[in-house]
C-alpha positions as CSV (number, residue, x, y, z in Angstrom):
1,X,-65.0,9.7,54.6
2,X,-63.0,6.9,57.1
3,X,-63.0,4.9,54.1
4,X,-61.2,6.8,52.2
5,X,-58.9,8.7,54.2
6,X,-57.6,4.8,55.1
7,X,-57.3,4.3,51.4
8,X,-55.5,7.3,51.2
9,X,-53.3,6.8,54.4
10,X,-53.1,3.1,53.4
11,X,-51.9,4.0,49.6
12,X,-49.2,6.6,51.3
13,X,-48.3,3.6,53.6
14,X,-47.6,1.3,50.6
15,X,-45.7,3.9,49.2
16,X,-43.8,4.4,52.1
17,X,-43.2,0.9,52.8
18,X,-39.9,0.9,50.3
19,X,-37.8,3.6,51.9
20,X,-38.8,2.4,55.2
21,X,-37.2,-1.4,54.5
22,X,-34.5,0.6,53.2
23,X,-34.5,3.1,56.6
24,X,-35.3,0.3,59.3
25,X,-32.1,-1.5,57.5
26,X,-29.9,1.0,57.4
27,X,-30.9,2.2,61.2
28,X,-30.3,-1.3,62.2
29,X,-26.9,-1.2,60.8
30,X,-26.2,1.7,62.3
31,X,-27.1,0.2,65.2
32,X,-25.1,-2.6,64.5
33,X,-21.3,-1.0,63.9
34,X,-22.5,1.4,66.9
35,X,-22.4,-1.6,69.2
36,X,-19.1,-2.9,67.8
37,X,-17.7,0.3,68.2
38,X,-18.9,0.8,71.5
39,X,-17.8,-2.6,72.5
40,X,-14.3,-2.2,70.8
41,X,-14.3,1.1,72.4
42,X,-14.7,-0.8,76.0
43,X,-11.8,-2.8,75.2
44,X,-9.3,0.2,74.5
45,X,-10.4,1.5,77.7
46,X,-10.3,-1.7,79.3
47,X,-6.3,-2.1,77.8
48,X,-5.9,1.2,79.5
49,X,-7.3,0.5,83.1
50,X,-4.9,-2.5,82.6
51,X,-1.9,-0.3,81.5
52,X,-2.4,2.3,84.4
53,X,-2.9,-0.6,86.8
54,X,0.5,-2.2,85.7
55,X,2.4,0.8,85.7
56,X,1.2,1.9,89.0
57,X,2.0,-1.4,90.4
58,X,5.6,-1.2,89.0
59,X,5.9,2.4,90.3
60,X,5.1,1.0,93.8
61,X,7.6,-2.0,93.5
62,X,10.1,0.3,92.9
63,X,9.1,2.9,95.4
64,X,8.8,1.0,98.6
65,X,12.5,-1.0,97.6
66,X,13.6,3.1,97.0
67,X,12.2,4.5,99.9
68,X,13.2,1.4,102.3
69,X,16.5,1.7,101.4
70,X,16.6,5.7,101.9
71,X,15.0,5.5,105.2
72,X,18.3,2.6,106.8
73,X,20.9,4.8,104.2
74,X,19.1,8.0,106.6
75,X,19.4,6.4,110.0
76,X,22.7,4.9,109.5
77,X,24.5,8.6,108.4
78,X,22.4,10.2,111.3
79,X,24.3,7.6,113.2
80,X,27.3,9.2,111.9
81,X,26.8,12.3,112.4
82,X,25.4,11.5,116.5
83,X,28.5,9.9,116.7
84,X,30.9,12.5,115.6
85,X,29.1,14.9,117.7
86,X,30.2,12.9,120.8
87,X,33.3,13.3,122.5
88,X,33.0,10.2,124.2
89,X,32.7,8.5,120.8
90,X,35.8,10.4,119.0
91,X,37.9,9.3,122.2
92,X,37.9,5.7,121.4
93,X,40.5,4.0,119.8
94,X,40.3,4.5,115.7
95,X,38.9,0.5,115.2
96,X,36.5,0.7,118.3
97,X,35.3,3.7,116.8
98,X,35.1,2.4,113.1
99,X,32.8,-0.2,114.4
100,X,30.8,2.5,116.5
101,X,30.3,5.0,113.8
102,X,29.9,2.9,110.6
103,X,27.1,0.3,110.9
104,X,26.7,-2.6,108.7
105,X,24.3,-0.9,106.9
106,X,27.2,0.7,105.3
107,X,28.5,-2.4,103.7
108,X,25.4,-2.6,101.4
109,X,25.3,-3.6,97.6
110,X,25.5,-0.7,95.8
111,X,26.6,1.6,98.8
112,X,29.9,3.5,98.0
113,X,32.1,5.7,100.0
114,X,30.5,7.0,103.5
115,X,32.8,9.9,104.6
116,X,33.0,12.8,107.0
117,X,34.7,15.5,106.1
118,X,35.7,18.4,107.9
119,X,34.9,22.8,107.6
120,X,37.5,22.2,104.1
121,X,35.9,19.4,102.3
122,X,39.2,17.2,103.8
123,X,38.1,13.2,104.4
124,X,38.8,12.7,107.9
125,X,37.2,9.5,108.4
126,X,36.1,6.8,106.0
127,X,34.2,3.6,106.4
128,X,36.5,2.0,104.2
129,X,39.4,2.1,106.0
130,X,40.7,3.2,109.4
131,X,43.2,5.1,107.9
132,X,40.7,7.9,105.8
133,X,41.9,7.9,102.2
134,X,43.3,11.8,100.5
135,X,40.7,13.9,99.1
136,X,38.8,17.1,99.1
137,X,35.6,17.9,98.0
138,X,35.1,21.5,98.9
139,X,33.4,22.3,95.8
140,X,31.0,19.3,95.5
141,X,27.0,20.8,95.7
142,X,26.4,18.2,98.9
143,X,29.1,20.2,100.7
144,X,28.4,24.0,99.9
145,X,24.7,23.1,100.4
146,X,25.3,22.3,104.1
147,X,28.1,25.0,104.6
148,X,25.6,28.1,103.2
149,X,22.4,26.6,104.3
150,X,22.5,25.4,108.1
151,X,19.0,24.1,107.8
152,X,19.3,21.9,104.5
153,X,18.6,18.6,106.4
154,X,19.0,15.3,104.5
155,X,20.3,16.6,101.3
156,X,20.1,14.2,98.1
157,X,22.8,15.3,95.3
158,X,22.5,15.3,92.1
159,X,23.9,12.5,89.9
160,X,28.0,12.9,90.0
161,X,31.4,10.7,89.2
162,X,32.4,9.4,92.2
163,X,36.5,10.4,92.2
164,X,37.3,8.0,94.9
165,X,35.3,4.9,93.0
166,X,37.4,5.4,89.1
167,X,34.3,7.7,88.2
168,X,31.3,5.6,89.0
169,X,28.1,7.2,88.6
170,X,26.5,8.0,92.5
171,X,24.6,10.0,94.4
172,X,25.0,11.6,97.3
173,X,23.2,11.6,100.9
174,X,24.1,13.8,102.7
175,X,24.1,15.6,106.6
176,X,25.4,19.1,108.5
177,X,27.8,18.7,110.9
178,X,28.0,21.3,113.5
179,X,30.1,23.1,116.2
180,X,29.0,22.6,119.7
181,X,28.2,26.8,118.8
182,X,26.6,25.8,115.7
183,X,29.4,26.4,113.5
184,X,29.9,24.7,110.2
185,X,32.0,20.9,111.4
186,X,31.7,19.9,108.5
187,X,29.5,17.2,106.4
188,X,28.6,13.8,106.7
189,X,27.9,11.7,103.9
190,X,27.3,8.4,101.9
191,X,27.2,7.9,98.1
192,X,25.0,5.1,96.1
193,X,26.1,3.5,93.2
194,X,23.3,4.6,90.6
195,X,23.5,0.9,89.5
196,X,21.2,0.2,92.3
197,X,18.6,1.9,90.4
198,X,19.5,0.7,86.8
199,X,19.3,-3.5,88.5
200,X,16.1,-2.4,90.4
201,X,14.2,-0.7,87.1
202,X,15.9,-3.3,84.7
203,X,14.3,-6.0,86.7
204,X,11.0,-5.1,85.9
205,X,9.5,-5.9,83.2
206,X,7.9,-1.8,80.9
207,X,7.6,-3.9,77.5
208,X,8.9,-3.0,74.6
209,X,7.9,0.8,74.2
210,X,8.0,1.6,77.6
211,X,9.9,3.4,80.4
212,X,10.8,4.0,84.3
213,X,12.6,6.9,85.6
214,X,13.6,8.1,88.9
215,X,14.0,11.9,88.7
216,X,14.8,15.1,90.8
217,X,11.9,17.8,91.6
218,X,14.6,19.7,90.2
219,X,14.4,18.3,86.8
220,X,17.3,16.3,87.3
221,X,17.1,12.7,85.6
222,X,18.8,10.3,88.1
223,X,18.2,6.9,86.2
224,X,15.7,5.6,83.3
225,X,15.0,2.6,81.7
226,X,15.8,1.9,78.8
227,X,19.3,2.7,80.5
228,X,21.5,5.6,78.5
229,X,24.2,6.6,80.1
230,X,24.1,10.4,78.2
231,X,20.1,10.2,79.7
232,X,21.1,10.5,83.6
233,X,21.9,14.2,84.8
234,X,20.3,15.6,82.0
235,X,17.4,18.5,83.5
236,X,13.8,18.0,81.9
237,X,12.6,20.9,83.3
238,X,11.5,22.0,80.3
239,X,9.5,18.9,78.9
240,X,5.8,19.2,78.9
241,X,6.1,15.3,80.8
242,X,8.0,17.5,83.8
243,X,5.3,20.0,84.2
244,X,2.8,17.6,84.4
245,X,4.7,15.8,87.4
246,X,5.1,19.1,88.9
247,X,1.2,19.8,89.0
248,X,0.2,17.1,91.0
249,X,1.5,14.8,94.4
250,X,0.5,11.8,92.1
251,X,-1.3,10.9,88.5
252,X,-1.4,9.6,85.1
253,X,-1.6,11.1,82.0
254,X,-0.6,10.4,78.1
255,X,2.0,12.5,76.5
256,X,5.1,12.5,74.1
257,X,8.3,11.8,75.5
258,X,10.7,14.7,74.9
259,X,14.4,12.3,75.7
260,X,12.6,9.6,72.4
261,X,10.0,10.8,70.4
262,X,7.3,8.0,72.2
263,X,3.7,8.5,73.1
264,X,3.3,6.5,76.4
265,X,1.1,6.5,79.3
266,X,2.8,8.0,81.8
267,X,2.3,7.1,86.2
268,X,4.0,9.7,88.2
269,X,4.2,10.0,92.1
270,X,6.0,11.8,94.3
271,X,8.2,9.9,96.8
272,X,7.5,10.6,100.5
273,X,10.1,12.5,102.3
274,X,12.3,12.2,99.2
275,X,12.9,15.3,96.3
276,X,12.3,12.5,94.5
277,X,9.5,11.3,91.6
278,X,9.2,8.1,90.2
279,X,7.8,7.8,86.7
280,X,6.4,4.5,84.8
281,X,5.4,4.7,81.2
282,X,4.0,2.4,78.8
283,X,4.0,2.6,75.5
284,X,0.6,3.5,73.6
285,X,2.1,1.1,70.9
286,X,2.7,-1.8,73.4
287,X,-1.0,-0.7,75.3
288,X,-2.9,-0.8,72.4
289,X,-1.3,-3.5,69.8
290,X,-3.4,-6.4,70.6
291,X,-6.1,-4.4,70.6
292,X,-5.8,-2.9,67.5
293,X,-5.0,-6.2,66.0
294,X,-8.0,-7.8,66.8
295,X,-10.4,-4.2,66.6
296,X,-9.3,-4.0,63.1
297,X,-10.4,-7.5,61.4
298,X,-13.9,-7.3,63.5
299,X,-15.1,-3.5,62.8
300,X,-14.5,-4.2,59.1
301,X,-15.7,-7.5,59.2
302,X,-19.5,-5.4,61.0
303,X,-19.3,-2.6,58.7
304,X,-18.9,-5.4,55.8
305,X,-22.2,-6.8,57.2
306,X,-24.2,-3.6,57.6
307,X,-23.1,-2.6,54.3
308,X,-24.5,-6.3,53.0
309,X,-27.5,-6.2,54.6
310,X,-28.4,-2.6,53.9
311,X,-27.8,-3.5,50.5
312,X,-30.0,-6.8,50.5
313,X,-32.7,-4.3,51.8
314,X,-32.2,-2.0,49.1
315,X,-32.4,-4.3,46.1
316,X,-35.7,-5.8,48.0
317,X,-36.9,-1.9,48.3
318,X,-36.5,-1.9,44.4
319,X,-38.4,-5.3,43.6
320,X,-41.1,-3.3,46.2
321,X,-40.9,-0.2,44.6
322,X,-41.7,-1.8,41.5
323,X,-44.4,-4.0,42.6
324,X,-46.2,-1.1,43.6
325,X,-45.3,1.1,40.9
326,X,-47.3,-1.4,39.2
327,X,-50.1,-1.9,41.5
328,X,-50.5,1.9,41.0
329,X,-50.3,1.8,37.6
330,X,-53.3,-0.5,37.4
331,X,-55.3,1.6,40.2
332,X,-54.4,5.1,38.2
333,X,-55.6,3.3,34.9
334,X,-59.0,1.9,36.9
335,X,-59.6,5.8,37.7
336,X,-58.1,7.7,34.8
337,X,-60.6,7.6,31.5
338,X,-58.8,6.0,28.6
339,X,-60.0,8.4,26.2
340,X,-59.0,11.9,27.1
341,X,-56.9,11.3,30.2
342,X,-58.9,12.7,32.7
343,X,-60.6,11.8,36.0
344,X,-63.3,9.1,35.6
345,X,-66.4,8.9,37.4
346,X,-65.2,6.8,40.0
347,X,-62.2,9.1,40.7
348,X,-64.3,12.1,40.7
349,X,-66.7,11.3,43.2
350,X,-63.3,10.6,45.7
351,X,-62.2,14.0,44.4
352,X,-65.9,15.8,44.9
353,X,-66.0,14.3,48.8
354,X,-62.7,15.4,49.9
355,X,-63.1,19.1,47.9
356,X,-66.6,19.3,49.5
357,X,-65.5,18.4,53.0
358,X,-62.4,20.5,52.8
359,X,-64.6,23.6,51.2
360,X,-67.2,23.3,54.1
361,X,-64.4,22.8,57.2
362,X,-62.3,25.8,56.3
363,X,-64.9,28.0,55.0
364,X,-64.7,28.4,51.3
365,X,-66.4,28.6,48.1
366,X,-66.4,26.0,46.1
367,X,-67.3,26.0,42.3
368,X,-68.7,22.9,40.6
369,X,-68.8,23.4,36.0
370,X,-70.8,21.2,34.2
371,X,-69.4,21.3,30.0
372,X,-71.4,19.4,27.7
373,X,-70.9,19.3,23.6
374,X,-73.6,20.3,21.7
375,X,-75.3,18.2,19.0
376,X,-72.2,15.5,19.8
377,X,-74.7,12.4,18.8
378,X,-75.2,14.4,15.7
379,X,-71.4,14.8,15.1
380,X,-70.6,11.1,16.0
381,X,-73.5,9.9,13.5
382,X,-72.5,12.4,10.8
383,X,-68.3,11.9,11.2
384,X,-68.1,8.8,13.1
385,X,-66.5,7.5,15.9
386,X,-63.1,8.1,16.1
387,X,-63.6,11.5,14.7
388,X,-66.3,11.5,17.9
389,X,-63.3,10.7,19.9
390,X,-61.1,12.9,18.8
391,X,-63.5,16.1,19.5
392,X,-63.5,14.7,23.0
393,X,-59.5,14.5,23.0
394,X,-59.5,18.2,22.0
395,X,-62.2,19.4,24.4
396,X,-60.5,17.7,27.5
397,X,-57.4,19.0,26.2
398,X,-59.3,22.5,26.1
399,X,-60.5,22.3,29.9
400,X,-57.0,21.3,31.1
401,X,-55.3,24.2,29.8
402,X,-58.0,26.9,30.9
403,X,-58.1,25.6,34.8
404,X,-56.0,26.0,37.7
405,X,-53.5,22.4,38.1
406,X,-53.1,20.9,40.3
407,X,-55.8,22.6,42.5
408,X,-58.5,22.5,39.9
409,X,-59.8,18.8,38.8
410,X,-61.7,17.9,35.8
411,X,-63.4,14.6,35.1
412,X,-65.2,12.8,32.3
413,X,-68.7,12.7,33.6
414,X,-70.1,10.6,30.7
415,X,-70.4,10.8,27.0
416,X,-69.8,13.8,26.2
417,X,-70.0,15.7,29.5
418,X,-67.1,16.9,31.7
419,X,-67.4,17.8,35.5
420,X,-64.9,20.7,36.5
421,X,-64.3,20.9,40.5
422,X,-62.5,24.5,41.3
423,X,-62.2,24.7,45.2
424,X,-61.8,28.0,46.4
425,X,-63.4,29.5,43.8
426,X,-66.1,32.3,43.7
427,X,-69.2,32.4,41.1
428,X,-67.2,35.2,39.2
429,X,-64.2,33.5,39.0
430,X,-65.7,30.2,37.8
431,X,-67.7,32.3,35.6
432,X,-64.7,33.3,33.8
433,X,-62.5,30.2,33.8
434,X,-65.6,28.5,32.3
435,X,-65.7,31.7,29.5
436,X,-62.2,30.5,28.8
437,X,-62.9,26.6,28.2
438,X,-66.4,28.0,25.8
439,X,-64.2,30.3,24.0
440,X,-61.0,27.7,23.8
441,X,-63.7,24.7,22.7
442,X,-64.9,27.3,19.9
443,X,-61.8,28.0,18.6
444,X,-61.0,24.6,17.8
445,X,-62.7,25.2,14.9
446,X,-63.8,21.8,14.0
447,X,-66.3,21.6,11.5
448,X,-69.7,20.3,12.6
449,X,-72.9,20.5,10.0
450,X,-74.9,19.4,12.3
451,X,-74.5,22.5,14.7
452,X,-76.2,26.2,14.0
453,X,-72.4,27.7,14.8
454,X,-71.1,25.2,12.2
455,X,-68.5,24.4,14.6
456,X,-68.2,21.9,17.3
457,X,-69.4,24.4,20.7
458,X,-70.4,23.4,24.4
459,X,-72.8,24.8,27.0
460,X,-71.4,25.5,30.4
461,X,-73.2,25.5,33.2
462,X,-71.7,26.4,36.8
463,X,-73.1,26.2,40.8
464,X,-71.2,27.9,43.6
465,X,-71.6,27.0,47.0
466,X,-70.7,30.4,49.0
467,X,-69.8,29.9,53.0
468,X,-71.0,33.6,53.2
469,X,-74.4,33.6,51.7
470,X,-75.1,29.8,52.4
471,X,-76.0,29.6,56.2
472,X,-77.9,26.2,55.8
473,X,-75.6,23.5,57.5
474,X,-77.7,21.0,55.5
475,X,-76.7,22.1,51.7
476,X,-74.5,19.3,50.5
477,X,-72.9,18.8,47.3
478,X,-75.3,17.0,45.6
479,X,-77.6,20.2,45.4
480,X,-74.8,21.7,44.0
481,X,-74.1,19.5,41.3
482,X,-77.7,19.4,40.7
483,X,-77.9,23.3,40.4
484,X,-74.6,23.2,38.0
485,X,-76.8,20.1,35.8
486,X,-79.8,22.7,35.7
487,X,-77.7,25.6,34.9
488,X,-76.6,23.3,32.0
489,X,-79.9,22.6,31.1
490,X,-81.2,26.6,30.6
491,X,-77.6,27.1,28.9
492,X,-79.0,24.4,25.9
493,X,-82.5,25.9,25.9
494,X,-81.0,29.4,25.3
495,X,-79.5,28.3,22.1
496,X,-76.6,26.3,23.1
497,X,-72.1,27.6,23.5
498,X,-73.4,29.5,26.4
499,X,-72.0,30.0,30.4
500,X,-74.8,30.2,32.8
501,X,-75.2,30.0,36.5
502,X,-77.0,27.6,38.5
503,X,-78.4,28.4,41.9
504,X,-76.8,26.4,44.2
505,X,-75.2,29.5,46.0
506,X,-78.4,31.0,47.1
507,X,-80.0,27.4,48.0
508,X,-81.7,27.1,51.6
């Protein structure tokens, strides 16, 4: 039995053994465009760690330069402010106190007009002259904030034309100046040139597709790069970028730019003590290009490969296949009798083993025919061979269309007997399938002179091995088979084309 379950599971192995070449190749293809993918995969994230790193380096170039510069702009117009509050101060003469109340902080690059006006929004001292230039600017935001709000602090304006600079874009810092009672005095204040910010963005370097914007936590854009001139003042409120800076003190995050149309990578953060955020964004073009460049050429170059080698395994799967197509071939021609098709001997005693083990594991009957043609020496002497032959063509053909395929089996025993194997099959039942093969053999019809039916007949003899009535662990199939040859044997001495049963199902 070990014997031939390995020839079995070694005859499913060789069968196998082509679409597993085929399997094992294609898995290891897989495997191989997984790792490329995976690796190439590595690299896009690697060109974005890169790109955040950049632009949040950029970001903090320009912050600490921002947030320096705010902090002296701050101290110098408190300065101001401490110094208008002071008698002591306002008594000097006008170029004592020019030099007292204006530092030289105020003579920075990019610095425009610092002013203090008065209750009206009248200049009545200016830090670029002793003698205060004309002007009012009443209805300027940095004014009404401080005169309607007496807590507004430090107060950055939004972008504006300066009117005392031929319309130079600026922005304002500004400071409350109060009564001795608290009153409205009056504001202090000091504009800056929003070149400073187009110079400091414009010096470093977005690449092509990208961008850097300084903008107001009102929505407010105060500069960007790539420089526009329409761009500053507008309000983004509305973009989905804006909300996203709103969310969060500080962060990154990939989006479409509503001002061009881009998809960047976008680093915000708010500045410290500022209404201010600072934006860097690079441009998903610019992040990924090389990548893509080289990602392209090398994932079609692996899935080229896998698809060559899966082929190479396929075309050897064929020459396999075919090898033991033929193999079988010979093997099914060594068991299958070359006469009438059927099972050999050889063939049927695998077949009889496995039935038998199978029919004594699970507990069922198991029904064993033995056909035999009557007088068939006569026949072959009388007609002759091939006639002999072809009356055992049309009896196999007979058994194989009155069993049960592909259940059933039916072998050439020898000469002119056939073994029939019905598993699961009760006396009765085999009683009547091997009525069926009698009757089928009989109507034939071939002529035989030799025989008292004047026909060519059979006798039938069947054994059935019963679970329920056989309790003897011993019985094996060989007393089966010898009960069907016996049955056989009293079917010929009752006068030949007769059925009978053996008694193999009652053996102890």
């Amino acid at each position: 039995m070990r014997a031939r379950i390995s020839r079995l599971t070694n005859g499913l192995s060789r069968w196998a053994a082509p679409r597993r070449v085929v399997l094992i190749a294609t898995v290891i293809a897989v495997i191989m465009v997984a790792l490329a993918v995976v690796s190439l995969y590595q690299g896009r994230l690697s060109a974005y760690e890169r790109a955040e790193d950049v632009s949040k380096s950029l970001a903090l170039i320009a912050e600490r330069d921002i947030t320096r510069n705010f902090e002296l702009y701050s101290l110098s117009l408190q300065a101001v402010v401490d110094g208008v509050r002071n008698p002591a101060t306002m008594a000097l003469p006008p170029e004592v106190r020019q030099e007292v109340l204006f530092d030289r902080a105020t003579t920075a690059q990019f610095l425009g007009s610092v002013l203090v006006l008065d209750e009206k929004g009248n200049i009545i001292l200016d830090a670029a002259s002793v003698v205060p230039r004309q002007g009012n600017f009443s209805t300027r935001e940095y004014f009404t904030v401080h005169r309607d709000h007496p807590n507004a602090g430090l107060y950055l304006s939004d972008p504006f034309e300066s009117r005392l600079r031929a319309g130079a874009p600026s922005i304002a810092l500004s400071r409350r100046i109060s009564h001795p009672d608290g009153s409205f005095a009056g504001v202090a204040l000091m504009a800056i040139n929003l070149e400073y910010f187009h110079n400091l963005f414009a010096g470093l370097s977005l690449g092509p597709h990208g961008s850097m914007s300084l903008i107001g936590e009102d929505g407010v854009m105060v500069m960007r790069q790539p420089f526009d001139p329409k761009i500053v003042g507008r309000n983004i409120r509305s973009a989905s970028t804006f909300r996203r800076f709103m969310s969060a003190p500080e962060g990154t995050f990939s989006d479409t730019a509503s001002i061009d149309g881009v998809r960047r990578l976008y680093y915000f953060k708010h500045l410290k003590g500022l209404p201010l955020i600072i934006m860097t964004a690079q441009g998903e073009e610019d992040i990924y290009g090389n990548w893509q460049r080289r990602a392209a050429p090398i994932l079609a170059l692996m899935v080229v490969l896998a698809l060559a080698f899966v082929a190479l395994a396929i075309m050897l799967s064929v020459q396999l296949r075919r090898r033991l197509q033929a193999e079988s071939e010979l093997q099914l021609l060594a068991r299958v009798d070359g006469l009438t098709g059927l099972n050999n001997r050889l063939m049927l005693g695998e077949i009889l083993e496995r039935e038998w083990r199978n029919a004594r594991r699970v507990r069922r009957a198991l029904s064993l025919l033995f056909v035999d043609i009557d007088h068939f020496k006569v026949y072959n002497d009388t007609y002759g061979h091939q006639a002999g032959d072809n009356a055992l063509l049309e009896v196999a053909r007979c058994i194989s269309a009155n069993i049960r395929l592909p259940n059933d089996s039916a072998a050439r025993y020898g000469g002119e007997e056939f073994l029939i194997v019905l598993p699961d099959t009760p006396a009765a039942e085999a009683a009547q399938i091997a009525e069926r093969i009698r009757t089928a053999i009989v109507n034939l019809d071939i002529e035989h002179a030799g025989s008292e039916y004047g026909r060519v007949t059979a006798s039938i003899g069947f054994a059935t091995w019963d679970p329920d009535r056989d309790v003897d662990d011993e019985t094996d199939a060989a007393k089966v088979i010898k009960a069907a040859d016996e049955a056989l044997y009293h079917a010929k001495a009752a006068g030949r084309n007769k059925v009978l049963p053996g008694e193999a199902a009652t053996a102890n």
